[in-house]
Z-matrix of the N, CA and C atoms (Angstrom, degrees):
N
C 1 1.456
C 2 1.521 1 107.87
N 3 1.141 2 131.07 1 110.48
C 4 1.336 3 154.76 2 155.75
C 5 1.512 4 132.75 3 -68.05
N 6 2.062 5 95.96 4 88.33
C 7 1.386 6 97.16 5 -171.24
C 8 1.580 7 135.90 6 -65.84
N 9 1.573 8 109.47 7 150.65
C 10 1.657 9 107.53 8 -156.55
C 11 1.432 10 104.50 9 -73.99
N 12 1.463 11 141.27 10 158.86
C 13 0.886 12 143.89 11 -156.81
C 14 1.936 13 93.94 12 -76.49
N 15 1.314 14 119.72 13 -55.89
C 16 1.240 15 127.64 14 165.37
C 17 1.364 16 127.39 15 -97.61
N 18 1.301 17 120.45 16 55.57
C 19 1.406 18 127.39 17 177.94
C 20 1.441 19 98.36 18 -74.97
N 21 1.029 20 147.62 19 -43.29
C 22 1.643 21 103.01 20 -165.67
C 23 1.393 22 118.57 21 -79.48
N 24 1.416 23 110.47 22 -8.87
C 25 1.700 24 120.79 23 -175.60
C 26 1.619 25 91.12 24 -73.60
N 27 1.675 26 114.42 25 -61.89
C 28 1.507 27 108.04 26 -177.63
C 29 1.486 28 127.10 27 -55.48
N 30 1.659 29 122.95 28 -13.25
C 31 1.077 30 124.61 29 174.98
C 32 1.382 31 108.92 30 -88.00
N 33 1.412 32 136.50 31 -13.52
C 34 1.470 33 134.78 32 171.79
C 35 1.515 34 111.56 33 -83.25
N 36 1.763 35 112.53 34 -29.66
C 37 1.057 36 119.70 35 177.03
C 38 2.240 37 117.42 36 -62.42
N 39 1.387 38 75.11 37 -40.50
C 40 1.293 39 90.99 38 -177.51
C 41 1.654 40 118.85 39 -62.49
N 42 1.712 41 94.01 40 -51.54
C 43 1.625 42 97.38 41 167.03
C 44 1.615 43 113.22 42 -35.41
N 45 1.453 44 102.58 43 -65.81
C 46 1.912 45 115.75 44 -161.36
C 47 1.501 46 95.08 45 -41.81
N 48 1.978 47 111.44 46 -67.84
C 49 1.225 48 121.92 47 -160.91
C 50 1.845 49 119.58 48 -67.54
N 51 1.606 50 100.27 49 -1.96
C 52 1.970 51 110.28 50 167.58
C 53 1.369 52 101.93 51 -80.32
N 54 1.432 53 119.95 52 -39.22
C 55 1.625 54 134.38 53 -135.44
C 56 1.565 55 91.81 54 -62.11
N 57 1.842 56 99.20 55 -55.50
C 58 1.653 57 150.63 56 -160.14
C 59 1.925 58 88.63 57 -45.11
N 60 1.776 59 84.02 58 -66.54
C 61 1.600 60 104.67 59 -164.16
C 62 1.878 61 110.36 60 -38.34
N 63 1.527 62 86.28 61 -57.13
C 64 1.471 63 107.46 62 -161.95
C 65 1.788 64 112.82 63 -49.01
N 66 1.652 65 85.63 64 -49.38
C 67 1.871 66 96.69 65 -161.88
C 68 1.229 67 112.08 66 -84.03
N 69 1.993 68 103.62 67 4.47
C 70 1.781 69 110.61 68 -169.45
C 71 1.925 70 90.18 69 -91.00
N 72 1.030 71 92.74 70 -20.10
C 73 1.615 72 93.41 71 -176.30
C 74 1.040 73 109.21 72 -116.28
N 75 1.153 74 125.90 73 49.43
C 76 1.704 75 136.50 74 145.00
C 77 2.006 76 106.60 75 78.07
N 78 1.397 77 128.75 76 -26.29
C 79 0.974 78 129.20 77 -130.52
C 80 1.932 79 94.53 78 -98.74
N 81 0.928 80 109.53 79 -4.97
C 82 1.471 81 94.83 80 174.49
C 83 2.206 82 97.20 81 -163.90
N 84 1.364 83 91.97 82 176.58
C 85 1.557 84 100.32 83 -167.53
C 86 1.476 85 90.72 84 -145.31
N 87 1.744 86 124.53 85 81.91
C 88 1.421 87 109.23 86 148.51
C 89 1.632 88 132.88 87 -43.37
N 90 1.583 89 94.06 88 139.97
C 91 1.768 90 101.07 89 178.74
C 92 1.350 91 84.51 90 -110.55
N 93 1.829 92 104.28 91 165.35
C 94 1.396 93 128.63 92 -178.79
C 95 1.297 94 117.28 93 -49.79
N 96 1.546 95 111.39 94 -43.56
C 97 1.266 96 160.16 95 -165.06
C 98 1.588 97 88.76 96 -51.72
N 99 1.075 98 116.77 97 -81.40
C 100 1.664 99 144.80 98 -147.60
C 101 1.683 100 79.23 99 -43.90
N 102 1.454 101 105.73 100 129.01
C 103 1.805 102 124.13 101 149.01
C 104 1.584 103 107.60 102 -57.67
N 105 1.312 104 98.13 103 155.58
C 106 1.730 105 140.52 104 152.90
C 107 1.450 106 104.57 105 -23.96
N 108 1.298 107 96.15 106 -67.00
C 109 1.932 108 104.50 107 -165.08
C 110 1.956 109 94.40 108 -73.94
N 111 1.245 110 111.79 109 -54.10
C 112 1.539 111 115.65 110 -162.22
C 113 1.989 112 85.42 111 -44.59
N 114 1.003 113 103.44 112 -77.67
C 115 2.023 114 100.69 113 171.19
C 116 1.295 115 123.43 114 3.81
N 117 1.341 116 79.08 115 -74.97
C 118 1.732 117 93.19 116 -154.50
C 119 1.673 118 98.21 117 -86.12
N 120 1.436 119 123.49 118 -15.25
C 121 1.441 120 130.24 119 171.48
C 122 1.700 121 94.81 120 -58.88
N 123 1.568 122 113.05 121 -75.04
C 124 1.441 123 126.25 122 173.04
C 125 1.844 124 104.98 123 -26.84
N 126 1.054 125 110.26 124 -72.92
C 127 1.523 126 113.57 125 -164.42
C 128 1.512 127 114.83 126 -47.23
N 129 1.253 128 99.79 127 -49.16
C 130 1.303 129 117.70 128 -174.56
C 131 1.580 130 114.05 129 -28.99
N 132 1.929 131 94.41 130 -66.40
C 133 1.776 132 129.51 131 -173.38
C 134 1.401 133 94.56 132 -50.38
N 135 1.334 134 114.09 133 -64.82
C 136 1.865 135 138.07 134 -169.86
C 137 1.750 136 95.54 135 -39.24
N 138 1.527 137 117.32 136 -53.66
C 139 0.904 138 129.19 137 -155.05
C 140 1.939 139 105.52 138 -70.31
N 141 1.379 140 106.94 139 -54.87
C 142 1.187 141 117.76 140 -178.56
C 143 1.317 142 106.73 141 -86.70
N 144 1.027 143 128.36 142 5.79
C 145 1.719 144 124.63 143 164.67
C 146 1.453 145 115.72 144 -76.49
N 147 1.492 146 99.83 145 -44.50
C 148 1.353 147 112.92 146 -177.37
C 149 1.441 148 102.49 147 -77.16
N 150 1.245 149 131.24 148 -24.08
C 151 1.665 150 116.01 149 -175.36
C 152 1.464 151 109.51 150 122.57
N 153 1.703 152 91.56 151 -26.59
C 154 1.702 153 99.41 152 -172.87
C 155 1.576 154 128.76 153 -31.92
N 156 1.248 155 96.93 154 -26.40
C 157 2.015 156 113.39 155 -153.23
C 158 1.671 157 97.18 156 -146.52
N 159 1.186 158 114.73 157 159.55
C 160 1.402 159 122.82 158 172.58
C 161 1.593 160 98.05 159 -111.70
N 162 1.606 161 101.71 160 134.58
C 163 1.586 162 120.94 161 -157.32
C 164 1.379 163 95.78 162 -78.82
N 165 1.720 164 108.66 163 151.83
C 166 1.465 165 99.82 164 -179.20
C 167 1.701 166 105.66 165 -97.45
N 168 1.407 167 130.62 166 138.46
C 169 1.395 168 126.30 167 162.85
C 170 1.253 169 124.94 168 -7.51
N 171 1.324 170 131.79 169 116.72
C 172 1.387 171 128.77 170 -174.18
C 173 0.740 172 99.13 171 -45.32
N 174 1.390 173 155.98 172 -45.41
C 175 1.592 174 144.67 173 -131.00
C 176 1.231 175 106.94 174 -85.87
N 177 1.697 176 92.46 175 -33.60
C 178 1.538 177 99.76 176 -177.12
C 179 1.335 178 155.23 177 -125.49
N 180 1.968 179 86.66 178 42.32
C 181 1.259 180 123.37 179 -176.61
C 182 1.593 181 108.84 180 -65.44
N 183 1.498 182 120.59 181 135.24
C 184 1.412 183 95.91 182 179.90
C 185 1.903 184 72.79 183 -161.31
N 186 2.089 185 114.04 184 -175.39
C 187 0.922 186 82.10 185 -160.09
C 188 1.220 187 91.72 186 -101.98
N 189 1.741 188 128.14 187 -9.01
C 190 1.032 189 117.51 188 138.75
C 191 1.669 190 139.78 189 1.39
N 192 1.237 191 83.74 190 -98.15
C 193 2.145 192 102.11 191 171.36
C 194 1.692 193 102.79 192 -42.84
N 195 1.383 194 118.41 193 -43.65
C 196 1.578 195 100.51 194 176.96
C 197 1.315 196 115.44 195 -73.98
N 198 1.173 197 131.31 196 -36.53
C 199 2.074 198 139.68 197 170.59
C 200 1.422 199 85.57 198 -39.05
N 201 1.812 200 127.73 199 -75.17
C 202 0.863 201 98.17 200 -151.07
C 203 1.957 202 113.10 201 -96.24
N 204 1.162 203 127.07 202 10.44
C 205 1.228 204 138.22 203 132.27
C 206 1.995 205 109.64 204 -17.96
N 207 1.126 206 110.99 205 -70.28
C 208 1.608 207 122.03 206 -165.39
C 209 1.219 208 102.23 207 -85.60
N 210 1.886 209 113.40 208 -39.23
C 211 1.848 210 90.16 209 179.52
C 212 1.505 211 104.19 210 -67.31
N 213 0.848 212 130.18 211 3.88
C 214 1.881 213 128.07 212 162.02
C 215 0.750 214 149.05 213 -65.93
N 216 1.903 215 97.16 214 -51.67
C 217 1.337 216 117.15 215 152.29
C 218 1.478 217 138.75 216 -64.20
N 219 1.851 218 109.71 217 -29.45
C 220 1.573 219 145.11 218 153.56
C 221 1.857 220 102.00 219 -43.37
N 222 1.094 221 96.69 220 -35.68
C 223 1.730 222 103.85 221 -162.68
C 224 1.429 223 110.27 222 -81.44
N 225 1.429 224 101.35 223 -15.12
C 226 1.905 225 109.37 224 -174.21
C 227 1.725 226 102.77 225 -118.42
N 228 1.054 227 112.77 226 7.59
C 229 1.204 228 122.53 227 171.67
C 230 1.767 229 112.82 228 -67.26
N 231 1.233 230 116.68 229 148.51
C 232 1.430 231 112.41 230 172.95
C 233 1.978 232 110.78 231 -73.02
């Protein structure tokens, strides 16, 4: 796995633009409360449920591999 030149900017980006995704389609209601990982754990699933993303190997789910999973997807974003 080959880190992005700006991954942590694309992984905050990614948070906002999952948050957006999620609550535009009815399916969840972030609280203030909710952690970093709980997010981007959420987004991730949301993401590859819908088709959005290609899922990573169970084996090698980590929360790592999903951060940089979304700064990827963050990265092809308009």
């Amino acid at each position: 796995m080959k880190k992005l030149k700006n991954e942590k900017e694309l992984v905050k980006k990614a948070i906002i633009e999952g948050m957006k995704y999620g609550e535009e389609r009815g399916v969840v209601k972030f609280e203030p409360s909710d952690s970093a990982n709980e997010k981007i754990e959420y987004i991730y699933r949301l993401l590859v449920h819908d088709k959005v993303i290609q899922p990573i190997p169970q084996d090698q789910i980590s929360q790592l591999t999903m951060k940089h999973k979304l700064a990827i997807w963050a990265s092809k974003l308009k």
